[in-house]
C-alpha positions as CSV (number, residue, x, y, z in Angstrom):
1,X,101.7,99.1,98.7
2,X,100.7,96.4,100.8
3,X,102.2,95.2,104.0
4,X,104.9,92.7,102.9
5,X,106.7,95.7,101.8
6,X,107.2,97.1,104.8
7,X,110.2,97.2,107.2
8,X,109.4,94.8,109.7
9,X,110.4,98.6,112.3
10,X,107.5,100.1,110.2
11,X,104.3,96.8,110.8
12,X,105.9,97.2,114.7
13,X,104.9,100.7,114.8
14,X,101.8,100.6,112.6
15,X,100.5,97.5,115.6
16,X,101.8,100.1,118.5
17,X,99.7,102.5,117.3
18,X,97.2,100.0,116.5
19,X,97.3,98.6,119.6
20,X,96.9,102.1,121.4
21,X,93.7,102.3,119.6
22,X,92.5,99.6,120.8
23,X,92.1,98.1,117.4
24,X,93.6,94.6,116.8
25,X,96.7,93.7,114.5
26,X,94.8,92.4,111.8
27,X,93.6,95.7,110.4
28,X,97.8,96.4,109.5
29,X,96.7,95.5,106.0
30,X,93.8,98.0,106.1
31,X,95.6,101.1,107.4
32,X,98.3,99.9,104.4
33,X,96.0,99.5,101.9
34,X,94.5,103.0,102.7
35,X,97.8,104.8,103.0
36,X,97.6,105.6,99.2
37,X,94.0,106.0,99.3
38,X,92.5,109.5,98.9
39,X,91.1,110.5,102.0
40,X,87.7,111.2,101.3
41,X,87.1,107.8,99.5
42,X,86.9,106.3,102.7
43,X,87.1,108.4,105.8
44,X,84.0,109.0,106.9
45,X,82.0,107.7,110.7
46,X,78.3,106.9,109.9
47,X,77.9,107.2,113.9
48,X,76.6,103.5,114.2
49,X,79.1,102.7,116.4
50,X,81.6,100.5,114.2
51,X,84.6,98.3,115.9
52,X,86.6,99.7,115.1
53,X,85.5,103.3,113.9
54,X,87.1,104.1,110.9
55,X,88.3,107.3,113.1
56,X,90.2,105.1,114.8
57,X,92.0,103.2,112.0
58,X,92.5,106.7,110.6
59,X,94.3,108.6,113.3
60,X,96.8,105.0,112.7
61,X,97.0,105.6,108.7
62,X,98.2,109.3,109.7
63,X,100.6,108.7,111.7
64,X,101.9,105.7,109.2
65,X,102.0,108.1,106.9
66,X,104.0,110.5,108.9
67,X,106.2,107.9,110.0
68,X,106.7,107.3,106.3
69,X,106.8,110.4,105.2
70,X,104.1,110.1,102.8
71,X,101.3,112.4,102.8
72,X,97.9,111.3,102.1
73,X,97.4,111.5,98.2
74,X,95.7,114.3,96.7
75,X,92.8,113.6,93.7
């Protein structure tokens, strides 16, 4: 998936949410490239302080993925 198949309701929500992260727009295509992604390939905070911390970006990919109702792949 990646974000030119998305409603244009859907990239408004994901940048609400990213927005109330504090996170700019720009990371839309990461939380859409991840939405497919197995959790534990890349969900992890190495505590160094990243901006944004991947928690961050991943409390946006759940609820995309609620909004969606897709739940996060299982492998």
């Amino acid at each position: 998936m990646d974000a030119m198949t998305l409603s244009e309701a859907a990239k408004t929500r994901i940048c609400t949410w990213l927005a109330a992260e504090q996170v700019d727009s720009s990371y839309l295509a990461f939380v859409v490239r991840h939405l497919q992604a197995e959790d534990s390939t890349w969900r992890w905070c190495c505590g160094s302080n990243c901006d944004p911390c991947v928690q961050r970006l991943g409390r946006v990919v759940d609820q995309t993925r609620q909004f969606l109702g897709q739940p996060p792949p299982v492998g």
